[in-house]
C-alpha positions as CSV (number, residue, x, y, z in Angstrom):
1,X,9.7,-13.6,-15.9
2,X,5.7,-12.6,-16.3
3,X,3.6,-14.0,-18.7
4,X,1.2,-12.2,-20.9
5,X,-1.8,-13.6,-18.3
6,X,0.0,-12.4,-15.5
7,X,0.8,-8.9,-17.1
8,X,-2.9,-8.4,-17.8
9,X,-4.4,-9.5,-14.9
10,X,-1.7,-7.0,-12.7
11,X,-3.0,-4.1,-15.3
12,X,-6.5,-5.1,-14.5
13,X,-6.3,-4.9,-10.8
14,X,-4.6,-1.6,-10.9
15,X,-7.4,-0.6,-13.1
16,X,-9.8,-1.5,-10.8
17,X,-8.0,-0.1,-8.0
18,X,-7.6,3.2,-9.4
19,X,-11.2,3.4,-10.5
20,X,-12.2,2.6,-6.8
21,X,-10.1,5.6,-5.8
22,X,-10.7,7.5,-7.8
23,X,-14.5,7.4,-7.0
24,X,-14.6,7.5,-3.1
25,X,-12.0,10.5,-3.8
26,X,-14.7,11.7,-6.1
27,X,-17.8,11.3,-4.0
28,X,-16.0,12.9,-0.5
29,X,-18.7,15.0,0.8
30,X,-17.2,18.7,1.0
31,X,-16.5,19.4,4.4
32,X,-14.4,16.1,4.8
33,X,-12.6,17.1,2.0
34,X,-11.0,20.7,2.5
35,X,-10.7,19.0,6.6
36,X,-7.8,16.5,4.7
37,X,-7.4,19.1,2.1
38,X,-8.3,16.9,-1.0
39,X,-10.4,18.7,-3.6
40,X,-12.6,15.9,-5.6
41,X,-11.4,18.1,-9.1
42,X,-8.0,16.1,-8.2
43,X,-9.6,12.1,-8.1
44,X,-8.3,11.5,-11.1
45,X,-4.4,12.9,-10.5
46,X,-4.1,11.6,-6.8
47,X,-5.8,8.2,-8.1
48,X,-3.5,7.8,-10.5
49,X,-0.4,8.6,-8.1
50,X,-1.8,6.5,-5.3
51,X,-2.1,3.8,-7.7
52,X,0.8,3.6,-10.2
53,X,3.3,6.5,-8.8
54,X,4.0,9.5,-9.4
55,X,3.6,10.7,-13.0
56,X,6.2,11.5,-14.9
């Protein structure tokens, strides 16, 4: 059974991993992206997938 400490310290560290994610997906120079077919527009969307699944 979690605690409420452990709760919020797992929905900080998925925070912080999304928002690391979601800025090197951001900050992809141009060519690299369209080579692995990532479009920054998307950071947020694949972020949040990569992070906490597939939305629903």
């Amino acid at each position: 059974m979690f605690t409420v400490f452990e709760l919020l310290k797992t929905a900080a560290v998925n925070h912080a991993r999304y928002r690391a994610t979601r800025n090197e997906i951001a900050n992809l120079p141009a060519d690299i992206a369209l080579d692995i077919g990532v479009f920054p527009a998307d950071a947020e969307r694949i972020a949040f997938e990569a992070v906490y699944g597939k939305a629903a």
